[in-house]
Each structure stands twice: as C-alpha cells, then as structure tokens.
PAKOL-725366 format. One record per residue (C-alpha): x negated, y, z. Coordinates in pm, whole numbers, padded with zeros to 5 digits, always signed. Layout:
<pts>
XYZ/...
</pts>
This chain:
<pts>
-00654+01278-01341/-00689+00889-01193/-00710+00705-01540/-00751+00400-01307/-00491+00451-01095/-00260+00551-01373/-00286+00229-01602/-00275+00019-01293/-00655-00110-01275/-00678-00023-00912/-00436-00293-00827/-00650-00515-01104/-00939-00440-00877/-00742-00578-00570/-00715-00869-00705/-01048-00887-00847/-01172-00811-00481/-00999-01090-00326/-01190-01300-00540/-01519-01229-00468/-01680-01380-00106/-01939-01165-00032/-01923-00816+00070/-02168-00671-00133/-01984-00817-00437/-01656-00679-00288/-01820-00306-00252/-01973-00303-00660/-01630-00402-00774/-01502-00157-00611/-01758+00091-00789/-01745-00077-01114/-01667+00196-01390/-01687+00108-01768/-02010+00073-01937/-02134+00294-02194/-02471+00081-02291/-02359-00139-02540/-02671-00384-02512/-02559-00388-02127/-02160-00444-02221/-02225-00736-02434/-02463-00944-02187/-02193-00818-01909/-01941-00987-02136/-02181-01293-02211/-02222-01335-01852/-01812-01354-01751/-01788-01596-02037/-02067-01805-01898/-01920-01778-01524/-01547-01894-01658/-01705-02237-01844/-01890-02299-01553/-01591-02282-01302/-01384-02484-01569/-01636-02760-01535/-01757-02757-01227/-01489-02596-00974/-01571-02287-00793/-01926-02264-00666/-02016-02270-00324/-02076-01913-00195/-02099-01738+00132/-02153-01358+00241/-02473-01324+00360/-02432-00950+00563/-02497-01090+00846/-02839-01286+00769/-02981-00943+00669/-02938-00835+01001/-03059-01173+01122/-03380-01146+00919/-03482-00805+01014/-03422-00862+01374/-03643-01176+01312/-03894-00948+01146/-03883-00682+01436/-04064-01015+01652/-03694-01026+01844/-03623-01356+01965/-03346-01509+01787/-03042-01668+01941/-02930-02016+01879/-02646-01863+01768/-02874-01657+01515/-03033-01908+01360/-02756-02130+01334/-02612-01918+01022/-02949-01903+00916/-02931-02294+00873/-02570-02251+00741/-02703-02022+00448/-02981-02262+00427/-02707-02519+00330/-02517-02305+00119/-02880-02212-00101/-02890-02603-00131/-02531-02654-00214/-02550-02409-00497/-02884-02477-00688/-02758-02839-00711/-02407-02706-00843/-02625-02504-01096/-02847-02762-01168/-02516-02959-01291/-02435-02699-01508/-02781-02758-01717/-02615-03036-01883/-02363-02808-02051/-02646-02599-02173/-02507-02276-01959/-02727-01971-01875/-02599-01922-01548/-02716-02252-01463/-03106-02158-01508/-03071-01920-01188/-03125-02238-01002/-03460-02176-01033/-03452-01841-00854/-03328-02038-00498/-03576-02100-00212/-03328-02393-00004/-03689-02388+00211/-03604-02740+00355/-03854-02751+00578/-03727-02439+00774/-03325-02579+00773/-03464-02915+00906/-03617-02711+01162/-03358-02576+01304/-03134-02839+01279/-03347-03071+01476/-03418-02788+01738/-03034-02632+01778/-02711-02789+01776/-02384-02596+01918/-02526-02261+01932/-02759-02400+02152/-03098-02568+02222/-03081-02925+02191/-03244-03150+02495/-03466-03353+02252/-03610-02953+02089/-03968-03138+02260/-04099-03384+02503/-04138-03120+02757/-03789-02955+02744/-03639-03312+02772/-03852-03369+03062/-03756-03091+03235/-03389-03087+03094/-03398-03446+03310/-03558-03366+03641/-03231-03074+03597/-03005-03311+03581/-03178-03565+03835/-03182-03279+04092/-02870-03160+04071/-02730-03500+04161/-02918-03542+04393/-02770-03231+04573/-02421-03391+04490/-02465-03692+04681/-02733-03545+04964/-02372-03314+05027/-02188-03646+05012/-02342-03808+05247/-02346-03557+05528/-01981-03489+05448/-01910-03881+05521/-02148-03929+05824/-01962-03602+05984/-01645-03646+05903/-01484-03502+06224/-01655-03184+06145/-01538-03118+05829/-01241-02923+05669/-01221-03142+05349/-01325-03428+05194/-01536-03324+04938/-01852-03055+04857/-01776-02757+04643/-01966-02515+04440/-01974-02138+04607/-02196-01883+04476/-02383-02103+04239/-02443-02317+04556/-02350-02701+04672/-02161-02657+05019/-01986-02848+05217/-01660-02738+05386/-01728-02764+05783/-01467-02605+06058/-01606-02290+06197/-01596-02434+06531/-01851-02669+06400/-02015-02426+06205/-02409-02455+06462/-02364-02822+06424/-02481-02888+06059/-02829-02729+05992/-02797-02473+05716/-02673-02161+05566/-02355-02041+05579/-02279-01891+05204/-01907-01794+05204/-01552-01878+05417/-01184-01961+05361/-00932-01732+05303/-00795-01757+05674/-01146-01801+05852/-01098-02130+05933/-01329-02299+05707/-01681-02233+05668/-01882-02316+05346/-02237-02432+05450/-02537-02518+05221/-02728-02790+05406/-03085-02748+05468/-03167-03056+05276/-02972-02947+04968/-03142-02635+05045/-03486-02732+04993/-03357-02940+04639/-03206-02599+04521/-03537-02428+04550/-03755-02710+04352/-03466-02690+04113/-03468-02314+04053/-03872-02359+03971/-03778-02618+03704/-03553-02400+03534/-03777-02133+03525/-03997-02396+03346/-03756-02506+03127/-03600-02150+03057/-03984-02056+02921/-03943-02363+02697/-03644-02252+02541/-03763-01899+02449/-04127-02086+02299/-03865-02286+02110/-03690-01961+02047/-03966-01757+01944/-04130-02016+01724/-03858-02076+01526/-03776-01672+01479/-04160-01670+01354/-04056-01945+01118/-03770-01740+01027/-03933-01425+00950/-04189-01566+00768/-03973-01683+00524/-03802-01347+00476/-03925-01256+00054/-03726-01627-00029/-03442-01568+00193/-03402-01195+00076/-03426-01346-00327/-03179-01626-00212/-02896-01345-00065/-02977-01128-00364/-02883-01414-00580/-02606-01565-00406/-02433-01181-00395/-02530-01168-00803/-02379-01501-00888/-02052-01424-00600/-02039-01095-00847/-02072-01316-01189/-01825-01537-01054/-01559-01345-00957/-01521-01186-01308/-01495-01581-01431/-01274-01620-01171/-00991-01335-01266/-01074-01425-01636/-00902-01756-01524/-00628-01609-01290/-00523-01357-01531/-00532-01581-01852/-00799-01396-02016/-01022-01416-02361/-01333-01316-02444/-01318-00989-02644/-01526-00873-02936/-01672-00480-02915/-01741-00268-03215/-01849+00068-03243/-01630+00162-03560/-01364+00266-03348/-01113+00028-03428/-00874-00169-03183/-00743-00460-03260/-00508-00663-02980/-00300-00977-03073/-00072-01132-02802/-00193-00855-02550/-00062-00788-02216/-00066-00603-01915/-00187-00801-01620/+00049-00620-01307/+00340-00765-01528/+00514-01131-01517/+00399-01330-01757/+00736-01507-01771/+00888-01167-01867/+00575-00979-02061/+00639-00922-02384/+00302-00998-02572/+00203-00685-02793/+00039-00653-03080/-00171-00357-03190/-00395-00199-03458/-00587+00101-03539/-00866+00229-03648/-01004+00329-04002/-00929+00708-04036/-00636+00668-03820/-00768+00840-03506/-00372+00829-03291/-00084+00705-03318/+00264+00882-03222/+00486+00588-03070/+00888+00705-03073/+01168+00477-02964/+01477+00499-02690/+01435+00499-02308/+01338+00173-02141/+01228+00043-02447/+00847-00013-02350/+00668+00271-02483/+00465+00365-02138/+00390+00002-02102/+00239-00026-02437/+00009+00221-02431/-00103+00151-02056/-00120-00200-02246/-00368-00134-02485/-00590+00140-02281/-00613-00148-01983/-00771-00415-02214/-01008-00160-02346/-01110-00032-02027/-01161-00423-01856/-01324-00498-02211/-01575-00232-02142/-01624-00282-01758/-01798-00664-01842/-01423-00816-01777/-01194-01069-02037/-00903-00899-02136/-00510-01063-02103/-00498-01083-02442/-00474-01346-02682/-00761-01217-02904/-00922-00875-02911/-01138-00670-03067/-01227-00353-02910/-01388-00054-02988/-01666+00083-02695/-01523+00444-02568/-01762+00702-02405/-01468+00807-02109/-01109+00699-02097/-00855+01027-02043/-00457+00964-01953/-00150+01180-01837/+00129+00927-01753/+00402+01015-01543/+00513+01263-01285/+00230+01492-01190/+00421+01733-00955/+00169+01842-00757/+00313+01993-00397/+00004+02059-00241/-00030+02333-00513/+00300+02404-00555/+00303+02285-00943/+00617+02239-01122/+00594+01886-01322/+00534+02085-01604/+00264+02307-01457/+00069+01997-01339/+00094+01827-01718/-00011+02122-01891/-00294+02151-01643/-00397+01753-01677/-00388+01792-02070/-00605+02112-02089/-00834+01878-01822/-00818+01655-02087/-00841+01806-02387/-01156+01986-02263/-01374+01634-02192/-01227+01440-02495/-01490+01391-02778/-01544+01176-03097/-01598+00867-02859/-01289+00924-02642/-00953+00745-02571/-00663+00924-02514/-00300+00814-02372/-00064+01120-02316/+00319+01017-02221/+00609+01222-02307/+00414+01457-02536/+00541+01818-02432/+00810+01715-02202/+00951+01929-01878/+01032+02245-02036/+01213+02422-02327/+01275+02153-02589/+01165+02385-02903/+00862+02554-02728/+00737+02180-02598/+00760+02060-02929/+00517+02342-03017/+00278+02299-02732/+00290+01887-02843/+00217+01991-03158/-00063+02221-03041/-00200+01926-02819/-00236+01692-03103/-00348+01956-03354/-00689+01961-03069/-00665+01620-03039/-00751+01577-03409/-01009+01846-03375/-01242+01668-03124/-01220+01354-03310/-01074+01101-02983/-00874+00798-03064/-00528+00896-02884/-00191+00683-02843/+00114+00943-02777/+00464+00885-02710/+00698+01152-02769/+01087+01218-02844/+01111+01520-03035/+01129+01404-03407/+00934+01733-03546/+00670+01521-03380/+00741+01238-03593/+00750+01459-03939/+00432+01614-03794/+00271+01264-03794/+00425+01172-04147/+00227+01521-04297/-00085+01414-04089/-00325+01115-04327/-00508+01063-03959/-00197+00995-03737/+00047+00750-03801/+00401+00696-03612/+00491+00389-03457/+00838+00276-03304/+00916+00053-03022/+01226-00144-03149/+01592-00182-03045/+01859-00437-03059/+02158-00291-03175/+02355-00605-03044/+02265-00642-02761/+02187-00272-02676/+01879-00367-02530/+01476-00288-02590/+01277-00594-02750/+00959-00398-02623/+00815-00476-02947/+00601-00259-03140/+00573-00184-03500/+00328+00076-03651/+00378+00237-03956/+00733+00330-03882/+00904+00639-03678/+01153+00528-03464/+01474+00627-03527/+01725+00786-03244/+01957+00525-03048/+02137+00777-02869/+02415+00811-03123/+02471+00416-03194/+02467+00367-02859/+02708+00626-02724/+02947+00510-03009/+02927+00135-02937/+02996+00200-02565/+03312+00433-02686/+03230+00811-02748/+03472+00927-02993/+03367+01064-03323/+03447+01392-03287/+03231+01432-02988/+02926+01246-03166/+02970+01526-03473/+02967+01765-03183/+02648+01602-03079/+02488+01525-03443/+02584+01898-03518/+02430+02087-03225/+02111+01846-03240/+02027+01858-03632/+02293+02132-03788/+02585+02144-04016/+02371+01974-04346/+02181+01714-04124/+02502+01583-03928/+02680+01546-04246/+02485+01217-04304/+02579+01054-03986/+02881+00854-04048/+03091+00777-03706/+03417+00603-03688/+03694+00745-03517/+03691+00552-03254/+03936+00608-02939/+04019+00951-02806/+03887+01036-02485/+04122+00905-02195/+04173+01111-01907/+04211+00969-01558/+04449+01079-01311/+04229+01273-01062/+04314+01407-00700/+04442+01763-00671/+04321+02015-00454/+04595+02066-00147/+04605+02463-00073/+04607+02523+00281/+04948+02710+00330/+05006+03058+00561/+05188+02795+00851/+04900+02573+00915/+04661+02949+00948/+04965+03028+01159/+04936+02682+01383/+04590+02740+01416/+04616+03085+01599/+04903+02984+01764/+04697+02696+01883/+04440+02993+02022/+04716+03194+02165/+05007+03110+02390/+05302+03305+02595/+05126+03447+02863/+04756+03447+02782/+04631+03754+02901/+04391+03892+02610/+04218+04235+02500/+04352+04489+02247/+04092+04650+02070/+03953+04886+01980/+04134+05028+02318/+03993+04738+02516/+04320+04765+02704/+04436+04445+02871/+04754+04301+02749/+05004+03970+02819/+05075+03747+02477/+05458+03742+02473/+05547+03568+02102/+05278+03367+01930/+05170+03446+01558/+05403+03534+01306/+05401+03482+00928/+05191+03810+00881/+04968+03670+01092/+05065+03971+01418/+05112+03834+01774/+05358+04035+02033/+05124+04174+02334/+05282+04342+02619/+05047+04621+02680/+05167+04829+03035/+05523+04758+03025/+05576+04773+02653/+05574+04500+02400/+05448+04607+02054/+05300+04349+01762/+04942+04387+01630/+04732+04164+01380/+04550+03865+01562/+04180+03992+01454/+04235+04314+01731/+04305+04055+01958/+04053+03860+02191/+04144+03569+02435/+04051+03677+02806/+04220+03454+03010/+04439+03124+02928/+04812+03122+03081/+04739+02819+03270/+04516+02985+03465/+04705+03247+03543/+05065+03117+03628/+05204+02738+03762/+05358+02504+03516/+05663+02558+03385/+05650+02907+03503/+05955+03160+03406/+05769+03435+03192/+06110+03643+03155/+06047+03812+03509/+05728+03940+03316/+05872+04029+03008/+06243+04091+03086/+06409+04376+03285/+06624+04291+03597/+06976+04399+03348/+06835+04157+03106/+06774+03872+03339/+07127+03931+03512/+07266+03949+03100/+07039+03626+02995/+07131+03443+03330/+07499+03496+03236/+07452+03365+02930/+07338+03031+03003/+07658+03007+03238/+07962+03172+03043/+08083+03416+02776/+07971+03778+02843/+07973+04052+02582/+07697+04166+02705/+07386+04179+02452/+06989+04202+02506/+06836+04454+02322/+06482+04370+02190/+06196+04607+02078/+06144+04593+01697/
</pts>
C-alpha cells in the first residue's frame, strides 16, 4: 500500500518542494515520514509556527542553495587553485550569510526563536571583502596589486604599440600593400602586403588570402614587441595564480564557518519552507494528544479548491475506536476520510494542518485501502488486490494505528462481502487501531449500532436538489437515496416495490410508501430488417454470370454457367453438352465470361442446338409453330 500516495500527500510534497531553495532541503522533504517521538513532533511543530510569524513579519528570508560551495570548499581544501569564477559564489554566499543574520537579527524584536540562529552565522567579512576587491566579472581585477597593475599596463602599452608600429609601415608603403589596415592572424599583428611584394617588408610571413594574392606579414619590429610582450604575460599570468592561490588559502581556511553557515542556511531553507506552505495552504497550528482522540473543525483537504471545499468537521475518540461512514454516491465519503487521515499525517510530519482548528491524536503508522487496486502485473482481480491490501493491513495495525478502508467489502458477492466487512472490522476492533470505514451494505450499519466502540456516521443529501452537501454528521447511519431518487426522477411505483422487495423482502418493503407515479413509456425503437432469399440470390448472381466457366464438384468437372441462381439457391451449368441445375456451394468460379468471350457475345450457339437457333431465329421474325424444348 502507498498511504501517501493514496490520500494525496505526494502531490502536498510537490508543492512543499517547490518551496524550499536549497537542494538539500528539497531531498529531506522528500524523505520526510511522520514522527513517532512526541518530544521531537512538538518542537517540529513549534518550529513551523515560529518560521510562519517570522515570514508574516518579515517577508521571506533570503536563502540560497549552497551545493555548489561544498564542492567549492573541498576543492579549496584539496590546495586546488580556485577560479574567479569559484570564488565569486563564494562571495555571493558570503552575502547571502550577511543578508540573513541581519533578517534574523530583526526578528529578535518579536521575541522569535528562530531569530537566535543568527548567532550560529560566520558572514567572515574580512574574507568577502577579499574577494571582492581582488575579482570582479569572473575575473581578476587590474588593481588585485601594484604589481599586476603594472604589468596589466606595460600589456596594454605594448600591444599598442604593435598597433601603430603596423600602422605606420602600412602608410609609409602604401603601394605595397593589399589593404589599408593591420589585422590580427594567428594571435599575431600583420599587415596585408601583395605577394609580389612579399621580400620587400622585413618579416615573417604568418598566413595568406584565400586566392594567394595577399600575404599576411608580421614585421620584424612588431616582431621583437611580441616577444617582450609574451615575457610580461608570463609575469603577469604568475601574478594572477599568487592572487589565485592566496585567496583559495583564504578560502579553505575558513572552511569549519562556511560548512556551519551552509548547514544553517539548508536548516532554516528546511524551517522555512514548512512556514511557507503553512501560509500557502491556509494552515493552523494543531494540538497533539496521546488519548487517541481527533478532533477537526473547519478541516479540509489541501489538493481541493478552496472556493468549492466543503469544510468538515470531525470527532472521535473516547472508546469510540472507528467510525462506519454510509451515505449515496458522490456524496463525499472518500474525501472525508482522506480529509481527516491527511491532517493527521501533516500534523505528525512537523507540518500545520488546513484546518480551522485541530487537535490530533499522535499515530504509530498510518494504513489505507482507497480505490481501485487491480493489480495487472499480478494478474489480481480488484477484489483479489483489496483483500490482499487489507490482510497487509490488518496484519501491521496495532493499538496506536490509523486506519481508512473505502468501500468496506466491495467487488464481489454482495452477501459474502458483507461478511468478509464484517470480519475486517470484527479484527479491526481486536488490535485496538482507530479506523474510519465507508461502506454500503446496511448489515454494516446494524453491525455498528450493536457495536458500543463503533459508531455510524452519514454523509448527507439534499432531497431538493438531488445533490450531496458533502457534509458529515456522526452519530447517525445514513439512510439509502436510491429509492427517493429513482422516484423523483420518474420510476414508477411498481418497479420501486419490485426494487424495495428484492432488496429488503416482503415485511421490510411494506414500509416504503411510493406514489404511483407514471407508467413506464415505451419509445418507438428501430426494427431489425431480415435479409430476404432475393438479396442472397443477387449476391450469387453477382458471383456468377451466363457464361462463366466454373468447377462442379466433387467431380471437378469443368462446366459453362447458363442461368444464374434461382430461388433455391441452384445455378444451371452446362457440363459436356448437357445442362443440369446444382446448388451454388458445389460450384467454384474458374474463369469470368468476360474473359472468355467479346462483349455482347451470342451465348445461344453455346447453349442452343442448330434446330433451336433456326426455331428461336424464326421467332424473332414471324409466327412459327414451332416450339423449343428445354431440359427440366
């Protein structure tokens, strides 16, 4: 079973997530399971309280995650030199240590715990101002020292100086050159000369045009610049890594107060969130007992609307140890009791609960079977799979347990699943759990009449509007809707005695009292068109034609169609010279006419003798007594 899952705190958790900044707060909400030490729970409890006052006076707090200063800080302590880069978000979390002791600090004057952790953060000003005087755009800045902006200057002083000794030799030769300008080839000044030209500017030739024409020389004078420049970078490259490496030093050796600062910015990012969903969701503060007892007024479940949520109210406790919870489809009965085991379970992970005041008993595991556990990968029937979940159950509840089962003994036989209910809560008794059932079978409800530690409870129904008020009221069995409602939306009577008979018997239905109402009205319907010996008939005769040639079996003797499909479903074949009839399923198409013969081909010269031709031919031009004899 996923209790989570199934009373919708994993999605809770989402949302708690995407409060939280800092990974390591995102992973432990992730992991956070209820708590079972009740000296633990309450300063869990005191804590989200403190965090929600503080955000409600002061705004959220400034937090960052810090996962990737740890790796920053060990690579510091490994002697690694650190990148500008590097320590920048070293001096960023440097900012963010400073940012939040003075938001703590603030909260002093409200008198707020939370606010003393102040005390636990190292902003270590001296290393921030550091590095913000040595490194500015993930780089080291020219003023770092004396000698870096020295050498940072004879860079720049050089390098111009390459720029216009290139200029110069480019305007006293113009008649030798390709362009106007020098250009920048292989990290080198050059000057664009024409190769024809190439021998008569001293230098190196470093690269060419395209077509071969052009030839891209580094004069010998800019020459000799670039080699007393590449020495000063060398020089100032060593500077930067002294730079570098001191300030990774610096860095490492403040590793214990950085490592305390992360640890508390990830504790308070963790303290914080839970004020933080307190405030999203609406929450209170909730009171824990150990007697027990559950007491919810105005409660809620946070996945739903608010606009549309139906605030519930609930109580037990005492030596009621469950609570049987009847009432129509739709009318809110899940929802309730995913309700009321949500609070308890954010109650007792350190969270407020959506309600408007609650009191709330601390449970040593929370058990559930909601819904549709057809399980395919085992090939379990719904059934199977809640029978198996409720044994699961049944064997891990104890005195300290809460228990939600849905649709008590549903998915089979409706007599032997009132037994097995009955069976379930019988156990459930026996092992002491508090447990919130809802069922439909109404020996369930006389069951928790007989029992002094259950009690029934009804979700209620407006008979009106013929619509759930997802209200709850304990004390009271609900009573069946199916009746009223069939006979408000027009059953007639005598099918809801049917109905009141078959359900509770000849005595029980006798105290139902339905009107008349209207008798059932039939409406015209669509009948069923037979498909008539002709259209079988059209659809051989649409297979065979005069003068396919087909075979006869079971002779398998080739023979010529002469008349189509009769009524009895026979064809006439003329089979070598004689013409007999035989039932269409002896008969297999083996060559179409038009295959065989022209259009409009005379068949008679097949089927007719030459008297009968003569006789027909006759015919068609005069009176002749003459007559054709045919084969019956």
């Amino acid at each position: 079973m996923n209790t989570e899952q199934q009373i919708g705190f994993d999605k809770v958790k989402e949302m708690w997530i995407q409060l939280a900044v800092s990974s390591h707060a995102k992973e432990k909400i992730a992991g956070t399971v209820p708590v079972t030490d009740e000296k633990e729970l309450l300063r869990q409890l005191k804590e989200t309280t403190d965090a929600r006052e503080m955000i409600e006076k002061l705004g959220s707090p400034p937090l960052q995650d810090v996962t990737e200063i740890r790796e920053i800080l060990q690579a510091a302590v490994r002697g690694d030199c650190l990148t500008p880069y590097q320590l920048e978000r070293v001096e960023k979390v440097l900012v963010v240590v400073d940012r939040l002791k003075q938001y703590l600090a603030r909260g002093k004057q409200f008198g707020n715990p939370l606010a003393y952790y102040d005390e636990n953060l190292d902003e270590r000003g001296e290393l921030r101002e550091e590095i913000v005087m040595q490194i500015r755009n993930e780089a080291v800045d020219d003023r770092a020292s004396k000698v870096l902006f020295d050498l940072r200057t004879k860079i720049t002083a050089a390098e111009e100086a390459m720029k216009q000794k290139a200029d110069q030799l480019i305007r006293s030769n113009k008649d030798l050159m390709a362009d106007s300008y020098h250009t920048l080839r292989n990290g080198r000044i050059c000057i664009p000369v024409k190769k024809e030209y190439r021998l008569r500017i001293p230098g190196s030739v470093i690269d060419k045009s395209a077509t071969g024409n052009t030839v891209f020389i580094e004069p010998a004078a800019v020459a000799k610049i670039f080699e007393e420049l590449q020495l000063i970078r060398v020089d100032e490259e060593n500077e930067v890594y002294r730079i570098l490496y001191t300030l990774s030093s610096l860095v490492a050796d403040a590793l214990p107060a950085m490592e305390e600062n992360m640890r508390m910015i990830e504790k308070l990012d963790f303290l914080f969130s839970r004020g933080k969903l307190s405030i999203d969701l609406d929450c209170s503060a909730p009171a824990i007992n150990l007697e027990r007892r559950i007491v919810l007024k105005g409660a809620r479940h946070p996945l739903i609307d608010r606009t549309v949520n139906v605030p519930l109210d609930f109580k037990m406790g005492g030596k009621d140890r469950g609570i049987v919870i009847t009432g129509p489809n739709t009318g809110g009965k899940t929802v309730a009791i995913k309700t009321v085991m949500i609070n308890c379970y954010m109650a007792q992970c350190g969270l407020h609960v959506p309600c408007a005041e609650a009191d709330i008993c601390m449970n040593s595991n929370f058990l559930s079977d909601i819904g549709d556990g057809q399980d395919l990968s085992e090939n379990l029937s719904t059934f199977s799979a809640h029978i198996k979940n409720v044994l699961a159950i049944l064997a891990e509840s104890s005195r300290d347990s809460f228990v939600i089962m849905d649709e008590l003994g549903s998915g089979t036989d409706p007599a032997e699943g009132m037994g097995i209910a009955v069976a379930i809560l019988t156990e459930l008794l026996k092992s002491g759990a508090s447990f919130l059932v809802t069922t439909h079978y109404p020996e369930i409800k006389e069951f928790a009449a007989k029992n002094e530690n259950i009690v029934n409870a009804r979700m209620t129904f407006d008979k009106e509007t013929l619509r759930p008020t997802y209200r709850m009221v304990i004390g009271e069995a609900g009573e069946s809707c199916a009746f009223y409602i069939a006979e408000r939306l027009g059953m007639p009577g005598y099918m809801l005695e049917t109905a009141a008979k078959a359900a509770y018997g000849e005595d029980a239905a006798k105290g139902y009292s339905f009107g008349k109402g209207q008798e059932l009205k039939k409406n015209p319907v669509s009948k069923i068109t037979k498909l008539k010996k002709a259209n079988v008939n059209a659809k051989l005769n649409m297979l065979y034609n005069i003068g396919d040639s087909v075979m006869v079996y079971p002779e398998k003797k080739i023979g010529i169609v002469c008349e189509t499909v009769n009524d009895k479903g026979s064809l006439r074949v003329q089979v070598a010279g004689r013409k007999f009839w035989i039932n269409h399923k002896r008969v297999k198409l083996h060559v179409k006419a038009e295959e065989l013969y022209p259009e409009d081909y005379d068949f008679s010269i097949i089927f007719d003798s030459v008297e009968d031709r003569k006789i027909r031919h006759d015919m068609q031009r005069k009176y002749t007594e003459d007559v054709i004899v045919t084969e019956g």
